[in-house]
Backbone as CSV, one residue per row, in Angstrom:
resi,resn,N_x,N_y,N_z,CA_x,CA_y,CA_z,C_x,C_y,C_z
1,UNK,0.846,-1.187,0.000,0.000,0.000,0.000,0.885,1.242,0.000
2,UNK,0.213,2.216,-0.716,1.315,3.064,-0.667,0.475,4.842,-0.340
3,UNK,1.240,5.712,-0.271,0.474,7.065,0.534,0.195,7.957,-0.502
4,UNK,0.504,7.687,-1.853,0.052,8.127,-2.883,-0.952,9.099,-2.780
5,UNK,-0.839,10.843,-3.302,-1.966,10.818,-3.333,-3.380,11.544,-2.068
6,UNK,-2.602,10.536,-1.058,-3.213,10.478,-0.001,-3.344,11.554,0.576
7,UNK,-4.090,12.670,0.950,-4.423,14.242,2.147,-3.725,13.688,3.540
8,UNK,-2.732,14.645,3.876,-2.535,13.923,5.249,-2.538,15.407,5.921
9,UNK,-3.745,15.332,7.327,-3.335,16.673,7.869,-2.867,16.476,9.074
10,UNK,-1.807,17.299,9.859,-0.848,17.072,10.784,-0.278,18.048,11.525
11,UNK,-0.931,18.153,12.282,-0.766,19.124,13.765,0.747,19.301,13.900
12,UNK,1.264,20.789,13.681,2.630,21.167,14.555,3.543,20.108,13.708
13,UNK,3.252,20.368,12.562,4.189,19.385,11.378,5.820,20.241,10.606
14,UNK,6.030,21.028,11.468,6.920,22.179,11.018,8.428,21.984,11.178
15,UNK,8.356,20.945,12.026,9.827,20.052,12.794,9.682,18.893,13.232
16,UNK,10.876,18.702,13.255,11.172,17.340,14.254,10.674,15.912,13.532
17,UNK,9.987,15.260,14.655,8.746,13.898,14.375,8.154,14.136,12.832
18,UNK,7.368,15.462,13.363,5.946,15.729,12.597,6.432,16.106,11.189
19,UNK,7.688,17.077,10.813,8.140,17.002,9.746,8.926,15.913,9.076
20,UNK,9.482,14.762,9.758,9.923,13.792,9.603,9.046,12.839,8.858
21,UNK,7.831,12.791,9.711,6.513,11.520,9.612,6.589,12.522,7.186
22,UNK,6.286,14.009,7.463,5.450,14.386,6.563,6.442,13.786,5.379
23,UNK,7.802,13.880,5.362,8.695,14.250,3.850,8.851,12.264,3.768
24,UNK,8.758,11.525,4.667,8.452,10.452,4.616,7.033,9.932,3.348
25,UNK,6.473,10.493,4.131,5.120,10.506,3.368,5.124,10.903,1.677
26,UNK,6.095,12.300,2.043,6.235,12.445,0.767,6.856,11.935,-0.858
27,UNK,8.025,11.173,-0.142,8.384,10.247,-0.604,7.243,9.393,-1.762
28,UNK,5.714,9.077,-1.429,4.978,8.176,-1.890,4.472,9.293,-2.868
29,UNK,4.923,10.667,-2.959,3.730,11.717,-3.538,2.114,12.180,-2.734
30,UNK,2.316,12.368,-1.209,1.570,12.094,-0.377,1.330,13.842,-0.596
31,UNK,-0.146,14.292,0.045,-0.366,15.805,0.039,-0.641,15.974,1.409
32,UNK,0.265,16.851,2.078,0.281,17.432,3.572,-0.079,18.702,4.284
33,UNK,-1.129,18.883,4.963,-1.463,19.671,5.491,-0.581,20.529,6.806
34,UNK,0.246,21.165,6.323,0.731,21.248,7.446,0.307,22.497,8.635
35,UNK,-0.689,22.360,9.644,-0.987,23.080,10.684,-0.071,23.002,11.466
36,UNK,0.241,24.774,11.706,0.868,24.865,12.625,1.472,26.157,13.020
37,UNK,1.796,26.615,14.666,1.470,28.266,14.870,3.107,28.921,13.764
38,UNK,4.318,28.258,13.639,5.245,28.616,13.416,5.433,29.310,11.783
39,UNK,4.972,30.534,12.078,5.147,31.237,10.496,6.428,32.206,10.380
40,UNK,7.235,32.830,11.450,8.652,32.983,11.831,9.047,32.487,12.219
41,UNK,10.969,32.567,11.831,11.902,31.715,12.471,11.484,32.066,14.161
42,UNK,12.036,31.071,15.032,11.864,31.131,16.046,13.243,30.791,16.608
43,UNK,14.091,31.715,17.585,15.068,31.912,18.148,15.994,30.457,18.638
44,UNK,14.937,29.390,19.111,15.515,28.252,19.361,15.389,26.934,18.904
45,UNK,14.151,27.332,18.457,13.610,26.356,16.892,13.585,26.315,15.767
46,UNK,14.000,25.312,15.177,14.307,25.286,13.641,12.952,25.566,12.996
47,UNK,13.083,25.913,11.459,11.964,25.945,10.725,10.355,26.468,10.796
48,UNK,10.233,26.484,9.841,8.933,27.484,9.733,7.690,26.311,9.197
49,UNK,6.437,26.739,8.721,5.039,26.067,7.852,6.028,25.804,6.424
50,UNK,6.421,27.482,6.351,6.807,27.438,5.099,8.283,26.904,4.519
51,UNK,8.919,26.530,5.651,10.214,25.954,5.144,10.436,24.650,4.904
52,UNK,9.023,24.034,5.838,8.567,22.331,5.879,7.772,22.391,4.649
53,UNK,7.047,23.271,4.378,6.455,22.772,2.999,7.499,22.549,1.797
54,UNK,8.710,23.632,1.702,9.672,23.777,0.839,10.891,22.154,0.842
55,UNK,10.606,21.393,2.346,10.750,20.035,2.079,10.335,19.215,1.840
56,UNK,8.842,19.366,2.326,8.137,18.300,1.702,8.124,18.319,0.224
57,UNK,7.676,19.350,-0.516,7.805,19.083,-2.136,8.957,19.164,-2.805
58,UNK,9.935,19.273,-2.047,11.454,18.617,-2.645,11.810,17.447,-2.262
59,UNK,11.058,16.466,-1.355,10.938,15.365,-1.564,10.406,14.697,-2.107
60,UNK,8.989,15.108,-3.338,8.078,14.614,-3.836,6.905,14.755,-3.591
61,UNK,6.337,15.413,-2.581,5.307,15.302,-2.424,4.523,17.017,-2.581
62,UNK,3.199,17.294,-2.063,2.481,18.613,-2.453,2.315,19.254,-0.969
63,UNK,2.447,19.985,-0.616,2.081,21.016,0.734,1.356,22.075,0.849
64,UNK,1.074,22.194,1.761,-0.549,23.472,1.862,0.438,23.952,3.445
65,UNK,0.765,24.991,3.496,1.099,25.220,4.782,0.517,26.534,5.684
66,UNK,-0.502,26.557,6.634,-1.619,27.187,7.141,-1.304,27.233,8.265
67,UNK,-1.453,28.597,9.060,-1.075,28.826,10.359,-2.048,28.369,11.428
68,UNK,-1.863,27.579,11.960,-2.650,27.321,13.077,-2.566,26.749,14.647
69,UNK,-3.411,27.739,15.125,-3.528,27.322,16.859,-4.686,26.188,17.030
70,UNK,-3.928,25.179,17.028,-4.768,24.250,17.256,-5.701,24.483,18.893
71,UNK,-5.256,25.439,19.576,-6.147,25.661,21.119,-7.973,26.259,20.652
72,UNK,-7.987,26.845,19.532,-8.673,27.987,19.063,-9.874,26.967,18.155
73,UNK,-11.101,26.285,18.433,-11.736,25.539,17.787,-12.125,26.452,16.418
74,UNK,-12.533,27.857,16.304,-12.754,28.383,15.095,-11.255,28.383,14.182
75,UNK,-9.960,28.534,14.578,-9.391,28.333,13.647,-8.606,27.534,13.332
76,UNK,-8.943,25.893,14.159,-9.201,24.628,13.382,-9.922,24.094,12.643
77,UNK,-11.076,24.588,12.896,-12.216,24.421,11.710,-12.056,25.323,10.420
78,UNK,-11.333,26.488,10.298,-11.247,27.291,9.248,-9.795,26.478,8.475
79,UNK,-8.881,25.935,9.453,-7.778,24.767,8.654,-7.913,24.188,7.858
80,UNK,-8.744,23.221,8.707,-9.149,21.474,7.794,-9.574,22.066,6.491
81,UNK,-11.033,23.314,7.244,-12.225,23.628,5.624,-10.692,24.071,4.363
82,UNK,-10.042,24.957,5.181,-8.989,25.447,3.707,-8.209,24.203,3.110
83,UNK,-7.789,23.025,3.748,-7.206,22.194,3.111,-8.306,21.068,2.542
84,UNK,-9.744,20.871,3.099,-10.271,20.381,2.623,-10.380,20.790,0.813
85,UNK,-10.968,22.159,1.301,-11.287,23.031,-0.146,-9.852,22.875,-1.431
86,UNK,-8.544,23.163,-0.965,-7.185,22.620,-1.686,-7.184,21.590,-2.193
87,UNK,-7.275,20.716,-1.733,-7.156,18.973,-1.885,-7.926,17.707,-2.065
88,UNK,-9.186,18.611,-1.312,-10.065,17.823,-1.675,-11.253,16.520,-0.782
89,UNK,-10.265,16.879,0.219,-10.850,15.144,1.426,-9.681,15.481,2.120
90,UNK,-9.369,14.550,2.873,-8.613,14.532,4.628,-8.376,13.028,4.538
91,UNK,-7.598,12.152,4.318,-7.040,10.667,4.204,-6.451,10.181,5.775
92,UNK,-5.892,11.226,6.231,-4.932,11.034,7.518,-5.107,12.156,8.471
93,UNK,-4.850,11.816,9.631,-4.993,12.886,10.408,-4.000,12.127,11.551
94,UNK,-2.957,13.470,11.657,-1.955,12.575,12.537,-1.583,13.969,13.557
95,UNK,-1.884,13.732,14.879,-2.146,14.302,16.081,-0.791,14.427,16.618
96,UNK,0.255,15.361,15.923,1.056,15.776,16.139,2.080,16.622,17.470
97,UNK,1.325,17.368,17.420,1.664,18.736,17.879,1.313,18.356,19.505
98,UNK,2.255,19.137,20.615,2.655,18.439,21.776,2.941,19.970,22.729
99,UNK,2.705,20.063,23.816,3.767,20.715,24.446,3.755,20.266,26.065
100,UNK,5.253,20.204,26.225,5.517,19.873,27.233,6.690,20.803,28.376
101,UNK,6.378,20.405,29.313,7.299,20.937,30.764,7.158,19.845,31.898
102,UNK,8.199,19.572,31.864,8.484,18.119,33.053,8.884,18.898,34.154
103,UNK,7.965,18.922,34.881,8.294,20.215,36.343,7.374,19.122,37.140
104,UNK,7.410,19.362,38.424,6.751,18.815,39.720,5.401,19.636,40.232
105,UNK,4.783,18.924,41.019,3.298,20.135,41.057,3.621,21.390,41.504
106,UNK,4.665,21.962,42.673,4.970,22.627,43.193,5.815,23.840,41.721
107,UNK,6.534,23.328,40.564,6.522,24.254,40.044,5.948,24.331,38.715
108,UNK,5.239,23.688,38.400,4.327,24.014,37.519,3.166,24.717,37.144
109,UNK,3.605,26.153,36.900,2.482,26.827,36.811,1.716,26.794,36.252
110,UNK,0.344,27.603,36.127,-1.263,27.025,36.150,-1.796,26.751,34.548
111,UNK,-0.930,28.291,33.893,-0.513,28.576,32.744,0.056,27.549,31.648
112,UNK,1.216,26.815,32.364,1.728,25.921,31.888,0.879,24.864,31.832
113,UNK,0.346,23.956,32.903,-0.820,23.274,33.099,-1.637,23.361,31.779
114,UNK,-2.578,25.125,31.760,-3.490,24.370,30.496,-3.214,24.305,29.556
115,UNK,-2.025,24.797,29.352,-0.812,24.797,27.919,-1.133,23.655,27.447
116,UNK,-0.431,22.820,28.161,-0.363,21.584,27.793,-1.469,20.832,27.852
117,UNK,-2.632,21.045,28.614,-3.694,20.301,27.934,-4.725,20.448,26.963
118,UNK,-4.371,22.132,27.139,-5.239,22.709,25.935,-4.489,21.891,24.385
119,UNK,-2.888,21.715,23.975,-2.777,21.478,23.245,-2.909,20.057,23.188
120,UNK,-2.296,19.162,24.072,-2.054,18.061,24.175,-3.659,16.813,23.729
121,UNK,-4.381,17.439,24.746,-5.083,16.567,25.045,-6.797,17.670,24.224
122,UNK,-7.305,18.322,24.639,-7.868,19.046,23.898,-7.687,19.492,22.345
123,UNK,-6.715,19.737,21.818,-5.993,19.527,20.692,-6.114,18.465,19.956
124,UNK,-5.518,17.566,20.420,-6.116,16.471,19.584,-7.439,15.769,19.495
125,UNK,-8.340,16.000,20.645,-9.174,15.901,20.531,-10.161,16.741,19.338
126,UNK,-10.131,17.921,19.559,-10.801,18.540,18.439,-10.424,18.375,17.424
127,UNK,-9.244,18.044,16.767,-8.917,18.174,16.178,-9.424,16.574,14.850
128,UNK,-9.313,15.855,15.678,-10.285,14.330,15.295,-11.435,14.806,15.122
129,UNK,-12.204,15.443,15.850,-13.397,15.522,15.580,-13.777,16.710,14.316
130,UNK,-13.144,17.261,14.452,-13.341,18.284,13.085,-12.564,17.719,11.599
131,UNK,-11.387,16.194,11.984,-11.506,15.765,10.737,-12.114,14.689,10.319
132,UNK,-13.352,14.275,11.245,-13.807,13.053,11.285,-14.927,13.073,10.106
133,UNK,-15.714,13.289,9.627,-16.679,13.741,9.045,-15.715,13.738,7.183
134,UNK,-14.857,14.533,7.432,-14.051,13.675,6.281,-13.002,12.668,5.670
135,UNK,-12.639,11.877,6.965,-12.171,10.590,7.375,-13.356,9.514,6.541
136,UNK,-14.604,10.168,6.978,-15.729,9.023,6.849,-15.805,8.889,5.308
137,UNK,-15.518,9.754,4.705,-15.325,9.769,3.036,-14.117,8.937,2.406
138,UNK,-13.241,8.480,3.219,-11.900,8.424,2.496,-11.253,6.751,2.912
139,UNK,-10.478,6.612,1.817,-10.076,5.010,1.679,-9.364,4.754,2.211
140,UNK,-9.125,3.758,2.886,-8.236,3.136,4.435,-8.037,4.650,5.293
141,UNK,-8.920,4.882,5.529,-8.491,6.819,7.035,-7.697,6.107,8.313
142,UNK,-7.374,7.101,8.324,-6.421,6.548,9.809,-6.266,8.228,10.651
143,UNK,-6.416,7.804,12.018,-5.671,8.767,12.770,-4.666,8.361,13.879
144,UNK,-3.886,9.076,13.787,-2.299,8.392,14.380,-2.168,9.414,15.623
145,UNK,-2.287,9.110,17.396,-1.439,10.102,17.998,-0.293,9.386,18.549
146,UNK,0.756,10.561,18.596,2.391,10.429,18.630,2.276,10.978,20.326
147,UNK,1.684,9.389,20.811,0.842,9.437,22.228,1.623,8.174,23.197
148,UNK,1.867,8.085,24.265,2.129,6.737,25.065,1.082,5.764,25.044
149,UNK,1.794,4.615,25.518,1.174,3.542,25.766,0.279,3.893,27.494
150,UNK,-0.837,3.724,27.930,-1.534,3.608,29.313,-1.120,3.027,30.090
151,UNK,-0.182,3.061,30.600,0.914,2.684,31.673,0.576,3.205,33.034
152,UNK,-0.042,2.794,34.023,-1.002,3.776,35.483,0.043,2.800,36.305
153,UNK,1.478,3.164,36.056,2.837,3.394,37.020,2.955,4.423,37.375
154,UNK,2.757,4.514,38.773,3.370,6.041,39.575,4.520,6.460,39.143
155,UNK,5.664,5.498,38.610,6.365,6.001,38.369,6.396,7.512,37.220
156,UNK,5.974,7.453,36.658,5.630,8.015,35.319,4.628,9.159,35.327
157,UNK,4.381,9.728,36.731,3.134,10.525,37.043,3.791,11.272,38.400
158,UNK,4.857,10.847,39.283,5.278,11.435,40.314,6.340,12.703,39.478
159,UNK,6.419,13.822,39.954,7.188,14.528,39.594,7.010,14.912,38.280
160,UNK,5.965,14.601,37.412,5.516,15.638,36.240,4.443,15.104,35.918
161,UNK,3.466,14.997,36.846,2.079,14.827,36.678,0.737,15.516,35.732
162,UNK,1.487,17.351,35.804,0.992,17.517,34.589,0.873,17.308,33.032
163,UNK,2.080,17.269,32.648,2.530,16.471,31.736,1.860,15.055,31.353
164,UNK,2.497,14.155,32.202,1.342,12.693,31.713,-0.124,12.853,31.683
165,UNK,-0.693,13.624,32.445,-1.819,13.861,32.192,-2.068,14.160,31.081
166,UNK,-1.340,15.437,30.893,-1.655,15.796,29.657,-1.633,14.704,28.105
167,UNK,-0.338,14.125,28.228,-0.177,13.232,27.599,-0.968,11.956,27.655
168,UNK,-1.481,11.537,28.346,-2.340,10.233,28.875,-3.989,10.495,27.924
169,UNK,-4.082,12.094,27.982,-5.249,12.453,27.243,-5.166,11.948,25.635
170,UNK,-4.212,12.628,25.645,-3.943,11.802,23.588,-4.498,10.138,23.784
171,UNK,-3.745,9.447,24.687,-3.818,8.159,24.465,-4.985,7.477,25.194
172,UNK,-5.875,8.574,25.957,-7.093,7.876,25.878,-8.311,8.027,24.715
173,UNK,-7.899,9.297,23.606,-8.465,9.510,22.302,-8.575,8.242,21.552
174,UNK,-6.753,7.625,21.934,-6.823,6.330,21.224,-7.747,5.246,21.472
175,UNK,-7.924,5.132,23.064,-8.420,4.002,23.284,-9.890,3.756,22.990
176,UNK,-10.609,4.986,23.192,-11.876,5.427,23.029,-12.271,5.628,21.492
177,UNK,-11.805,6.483,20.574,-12.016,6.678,19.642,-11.600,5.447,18.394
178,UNK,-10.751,4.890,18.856,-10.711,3.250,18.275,-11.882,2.441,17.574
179,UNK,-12.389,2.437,18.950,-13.583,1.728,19.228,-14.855,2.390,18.433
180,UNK,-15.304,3.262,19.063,-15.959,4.503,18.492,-15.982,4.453,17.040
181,UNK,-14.809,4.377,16.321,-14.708,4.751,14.449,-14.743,3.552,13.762
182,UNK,-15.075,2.315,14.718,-14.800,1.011,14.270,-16.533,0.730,12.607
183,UNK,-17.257,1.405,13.372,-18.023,1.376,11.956,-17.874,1.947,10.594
184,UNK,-17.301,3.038,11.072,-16.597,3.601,9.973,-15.276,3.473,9.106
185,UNK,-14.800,2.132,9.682,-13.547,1.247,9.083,-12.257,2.616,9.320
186,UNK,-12.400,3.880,10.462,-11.636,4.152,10.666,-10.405,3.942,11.578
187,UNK,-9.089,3.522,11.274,-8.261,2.986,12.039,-7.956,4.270,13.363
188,UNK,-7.659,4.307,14.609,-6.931,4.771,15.325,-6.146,4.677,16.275
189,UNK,-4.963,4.864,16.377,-3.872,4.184,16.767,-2.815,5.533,17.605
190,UNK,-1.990,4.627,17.838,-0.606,5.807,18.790,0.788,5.416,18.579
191,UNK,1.389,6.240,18.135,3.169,5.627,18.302,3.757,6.348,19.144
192,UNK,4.345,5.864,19.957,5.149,6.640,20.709,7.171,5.793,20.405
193,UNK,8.040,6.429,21.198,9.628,5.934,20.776,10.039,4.966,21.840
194,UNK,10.526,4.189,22.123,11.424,3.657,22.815,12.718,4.502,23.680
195,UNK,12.942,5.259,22.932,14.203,5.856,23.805,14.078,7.598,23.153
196,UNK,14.689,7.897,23.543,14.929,9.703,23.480,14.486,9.543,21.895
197,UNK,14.229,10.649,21.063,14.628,11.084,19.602,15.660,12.274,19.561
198,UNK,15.974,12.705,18.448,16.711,13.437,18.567,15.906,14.658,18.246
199,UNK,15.262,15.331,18.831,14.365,16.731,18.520,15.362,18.053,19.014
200,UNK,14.264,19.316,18.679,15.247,20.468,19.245,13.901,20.602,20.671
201,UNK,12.928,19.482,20.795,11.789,19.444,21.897,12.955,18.724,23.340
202,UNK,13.604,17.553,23.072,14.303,16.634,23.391,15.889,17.764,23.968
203,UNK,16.589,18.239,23.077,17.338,19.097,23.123,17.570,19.755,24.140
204,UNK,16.275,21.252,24.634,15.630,22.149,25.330,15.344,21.758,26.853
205,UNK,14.188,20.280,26.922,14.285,19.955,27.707,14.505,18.980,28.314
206,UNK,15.558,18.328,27.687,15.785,16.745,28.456,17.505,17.124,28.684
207,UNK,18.576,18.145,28.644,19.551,18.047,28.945,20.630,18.596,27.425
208,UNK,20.473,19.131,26.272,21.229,19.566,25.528,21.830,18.554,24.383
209,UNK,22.703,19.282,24.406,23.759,18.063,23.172,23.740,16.850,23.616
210,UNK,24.289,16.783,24.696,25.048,15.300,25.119,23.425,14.450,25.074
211,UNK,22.451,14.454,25.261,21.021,13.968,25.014,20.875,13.450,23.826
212,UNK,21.296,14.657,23.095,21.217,14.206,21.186,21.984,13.068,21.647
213,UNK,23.177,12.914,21.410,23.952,12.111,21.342,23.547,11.029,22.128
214,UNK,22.359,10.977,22.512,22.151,9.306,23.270,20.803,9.605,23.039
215,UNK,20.416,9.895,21.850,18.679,9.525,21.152,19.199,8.926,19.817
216,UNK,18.048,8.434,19.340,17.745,7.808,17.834,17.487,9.038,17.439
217,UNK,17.651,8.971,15.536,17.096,10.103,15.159,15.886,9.917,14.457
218,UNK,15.105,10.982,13.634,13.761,11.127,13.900,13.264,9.770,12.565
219,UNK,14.170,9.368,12.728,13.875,8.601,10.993,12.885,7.440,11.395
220,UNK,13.739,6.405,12.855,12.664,5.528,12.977,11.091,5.790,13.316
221,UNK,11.080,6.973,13.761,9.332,7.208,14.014,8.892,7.801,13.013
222,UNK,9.480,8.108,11.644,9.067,8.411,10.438,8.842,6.982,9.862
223,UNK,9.583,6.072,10.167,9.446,4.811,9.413,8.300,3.996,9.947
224,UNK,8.386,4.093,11.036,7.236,3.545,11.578,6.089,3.786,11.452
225,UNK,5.664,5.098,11.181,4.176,5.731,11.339,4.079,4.955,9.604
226,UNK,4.909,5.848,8.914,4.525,5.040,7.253,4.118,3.854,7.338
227,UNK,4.751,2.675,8.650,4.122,1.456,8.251,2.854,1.447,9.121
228,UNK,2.383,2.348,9.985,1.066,2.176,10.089,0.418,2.966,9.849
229,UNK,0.118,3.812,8.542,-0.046,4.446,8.091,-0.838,3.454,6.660
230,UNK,0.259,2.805,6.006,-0.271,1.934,5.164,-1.022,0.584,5.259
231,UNK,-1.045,0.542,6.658,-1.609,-1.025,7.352,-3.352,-0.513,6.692
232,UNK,-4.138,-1.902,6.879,-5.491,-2.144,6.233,-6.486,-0.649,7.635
233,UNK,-6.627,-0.250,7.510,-7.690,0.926,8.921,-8.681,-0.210,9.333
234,UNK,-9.136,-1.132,8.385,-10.445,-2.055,9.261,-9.837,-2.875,9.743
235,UNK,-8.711,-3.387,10.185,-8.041,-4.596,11.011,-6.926,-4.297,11.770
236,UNK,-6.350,-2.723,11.273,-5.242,-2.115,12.373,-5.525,-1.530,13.480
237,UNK,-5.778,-1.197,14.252,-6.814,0.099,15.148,-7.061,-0.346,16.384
238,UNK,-6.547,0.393,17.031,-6.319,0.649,18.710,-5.354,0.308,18.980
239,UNK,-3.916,0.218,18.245,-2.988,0.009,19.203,-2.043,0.743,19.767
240,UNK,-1.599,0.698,20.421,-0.337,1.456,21.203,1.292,1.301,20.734
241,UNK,1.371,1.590,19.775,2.975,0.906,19.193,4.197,1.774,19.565
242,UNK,5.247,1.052,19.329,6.440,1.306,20.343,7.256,1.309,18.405
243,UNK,7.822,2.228,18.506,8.772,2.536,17.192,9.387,1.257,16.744
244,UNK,10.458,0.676,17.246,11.409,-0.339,16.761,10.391,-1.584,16.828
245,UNK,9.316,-1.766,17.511,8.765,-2.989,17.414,7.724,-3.320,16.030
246,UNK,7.135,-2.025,16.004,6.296,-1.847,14.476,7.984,-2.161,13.425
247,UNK,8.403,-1.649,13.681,9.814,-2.009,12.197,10.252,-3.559,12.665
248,UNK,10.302,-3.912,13.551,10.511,-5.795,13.645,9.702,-6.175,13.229
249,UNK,8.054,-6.113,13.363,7.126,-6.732,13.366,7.013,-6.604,11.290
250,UNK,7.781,-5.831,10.704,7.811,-5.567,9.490,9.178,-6.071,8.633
251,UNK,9.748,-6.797,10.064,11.170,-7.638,9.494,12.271,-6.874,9.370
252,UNK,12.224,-5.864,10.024,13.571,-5.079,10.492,14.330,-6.035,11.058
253,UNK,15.891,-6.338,11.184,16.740,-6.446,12.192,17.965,-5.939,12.715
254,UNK,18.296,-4.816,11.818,19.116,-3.903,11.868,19.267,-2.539,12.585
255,UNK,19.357,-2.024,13.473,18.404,-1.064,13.929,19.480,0.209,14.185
256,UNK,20.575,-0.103,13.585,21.789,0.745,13.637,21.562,1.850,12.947
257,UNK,21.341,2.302,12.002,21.095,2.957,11.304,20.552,4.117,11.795
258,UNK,19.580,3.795,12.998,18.863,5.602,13.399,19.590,5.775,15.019
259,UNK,20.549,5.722,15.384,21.665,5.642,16.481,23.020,6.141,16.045
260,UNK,23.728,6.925,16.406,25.241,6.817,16.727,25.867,6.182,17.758
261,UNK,25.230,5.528,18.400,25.188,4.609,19.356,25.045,3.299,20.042
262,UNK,25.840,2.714,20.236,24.596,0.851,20.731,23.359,1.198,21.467
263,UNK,22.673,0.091,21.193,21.193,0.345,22.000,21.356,0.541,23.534
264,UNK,22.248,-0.198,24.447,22.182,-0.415,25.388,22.758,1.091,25.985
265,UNK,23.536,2.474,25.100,23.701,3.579,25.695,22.814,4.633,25.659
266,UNK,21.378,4.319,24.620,20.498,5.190,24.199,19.541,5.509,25.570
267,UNK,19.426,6.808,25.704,18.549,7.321,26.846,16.997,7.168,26.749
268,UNK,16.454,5.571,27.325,15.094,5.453,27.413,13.729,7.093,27.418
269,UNK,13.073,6.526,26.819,11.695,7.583,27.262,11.399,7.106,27.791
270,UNK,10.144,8.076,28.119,9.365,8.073,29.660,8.198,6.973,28.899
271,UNK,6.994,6.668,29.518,6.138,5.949,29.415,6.465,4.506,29.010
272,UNK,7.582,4.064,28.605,7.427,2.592,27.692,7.389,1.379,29.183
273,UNK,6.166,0.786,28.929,6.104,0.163,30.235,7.267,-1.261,30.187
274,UNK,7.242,-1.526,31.838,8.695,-2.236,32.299,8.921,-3.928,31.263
275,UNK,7.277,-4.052,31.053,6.831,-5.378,30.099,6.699,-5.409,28.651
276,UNK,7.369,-4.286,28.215,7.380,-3.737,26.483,8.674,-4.551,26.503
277,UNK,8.222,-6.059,25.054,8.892,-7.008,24.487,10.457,-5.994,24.024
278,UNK,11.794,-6.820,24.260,12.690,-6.199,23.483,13.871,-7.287,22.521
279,UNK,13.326,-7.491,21.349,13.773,-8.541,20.448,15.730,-8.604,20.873
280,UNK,16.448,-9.464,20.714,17.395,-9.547,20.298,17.884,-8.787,19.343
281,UNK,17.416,-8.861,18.578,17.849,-7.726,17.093,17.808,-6.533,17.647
282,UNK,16.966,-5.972,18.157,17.162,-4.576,19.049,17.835,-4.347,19.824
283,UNK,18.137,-4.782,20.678,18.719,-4.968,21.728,20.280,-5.167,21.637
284,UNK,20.845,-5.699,20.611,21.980,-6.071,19.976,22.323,-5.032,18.669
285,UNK,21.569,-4.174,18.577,22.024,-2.922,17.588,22.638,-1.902,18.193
């Protein structure tokens, strides 16, 4: 199966993951919506709407790049309608866009708090629902959040509780809305990474350079989403996938390639629970 073609719209697609997942895509001749607030350079972040569109169609594929606050329900709905109206239909909808602060209750301010759930979890929520209606039109639809697995370990909730919350919201979209779109042969699903990526999100706040240098880079969660991206939507849907295991489960065994590193020095993420399978082949890259 291939992404041919395919409308993909994608929250906060301007960097990192989300521009990764898109020029991937593009690769197939895929058409990308890219929402998202970044229409100037920004002092500590790379790239713009318009500099991700200028990769995506130098990789092959077509771009629409539209400013948007996904917090703001009128001008998510004025998004989709403009890329609907461009392109034509909505094929994908991949729940991108994130913000985070790993602080403790004591300093996490209130501000910050609905930051992150306004985007996180509210965000993607609306954001399904305003592309659902043209999901229901379109051949194998899928919506993808770049969400954890439901892991209700304290560990993972003491000391940045707002945060998982926030984050826990994406991945109960999954669990719920799964189910929910199952008449409509719409797939919905979550990838989250195994260990650090290499972002300028990752960068900022997980510790700097030396961090890069003990993440994967953004390629395997570009590779991965493509393969569930192209999976059947009426027989894929509801799962929780872990990056390197979707690429085994697709006959990967090489896993060197998105590392400067052996596996065993790469700096785990947060959420991957203590019982997430780890092949030999992984484990030995």
């Amino acid at each position: 199966m291939s992404l041919k073609d395919k409308v993909i719209f994608i929250s906060g697609g301007s960097r990192g993951i989300g521009l990764a997942i898109a020029k991937k895509a593009a690769l197939d001749g895929a058409k990308i919506i890219i929402a998202a607030k970044t229409a100037e350079p920004h002092p500590k972040l790379p790239g713009t709407i318009y500099t991700a569109a200028e990769e995506i169609v130098s990789a092959g594929g077509d771009a629409l790049p539209l400013i948007c606050d996904i917090r703001s329900e009128d001008n998510v709905r004025d998004t989709i309608n403009k890329g609907v109206d461009h392109f034509g239909g909505i094929d994908i909808c991949i729940n991108n866009a994130s913000a985070i602060q790993l602080t403790n209750v004591t300093d996490t301010e209130m501000k910050r708090y609905d930051l992150m759930h306004q985007i996180n979890g509210r965000g993607t929520y609306m954001v399904s629902k305003f592309c659902l209606p043209h999901l229901k039109k379109a051949d194998n639809p899928h919506i993808l959040n770049l969400a954890p697995p439901l892991d209700m370990s304290a560990k993972w909730f003491a000391n940045t509780v707002a945060y998982t919350m926030a984050k826990y919201t994406m991945s109960m979209c999954v669990l719920g809305m799964a189910e929910e779109f199952k008449p409509d042969c719409i797939a919905v699903n979550a990838l989250w990474p195994r260990t650090a990526i290499a972002t300028a999100a990752v960068q900022n706040h997980l510790g700097g350079d030396e961090i890069m240098k003990l993440s994967r880079n953004v390629d395997i969660m570009a590779d991965s989403a493509y393969s569930i991206l192209t999976k059947d939507s009426k027989s894929f849907t509801g799962n929780f996938c872990i990056d390197d295991l979707v690429l085994y489960e697709d006959g990967v065994k090489d896993f060197s390639k998105y590392a400067s590193v052996p596996f065993d020095q790469l700096m785990p993420d947060f959420f991957v629970p203590d019982d997430t399978p780890l092949p030999d082949e992984i484990k030995n890259s």
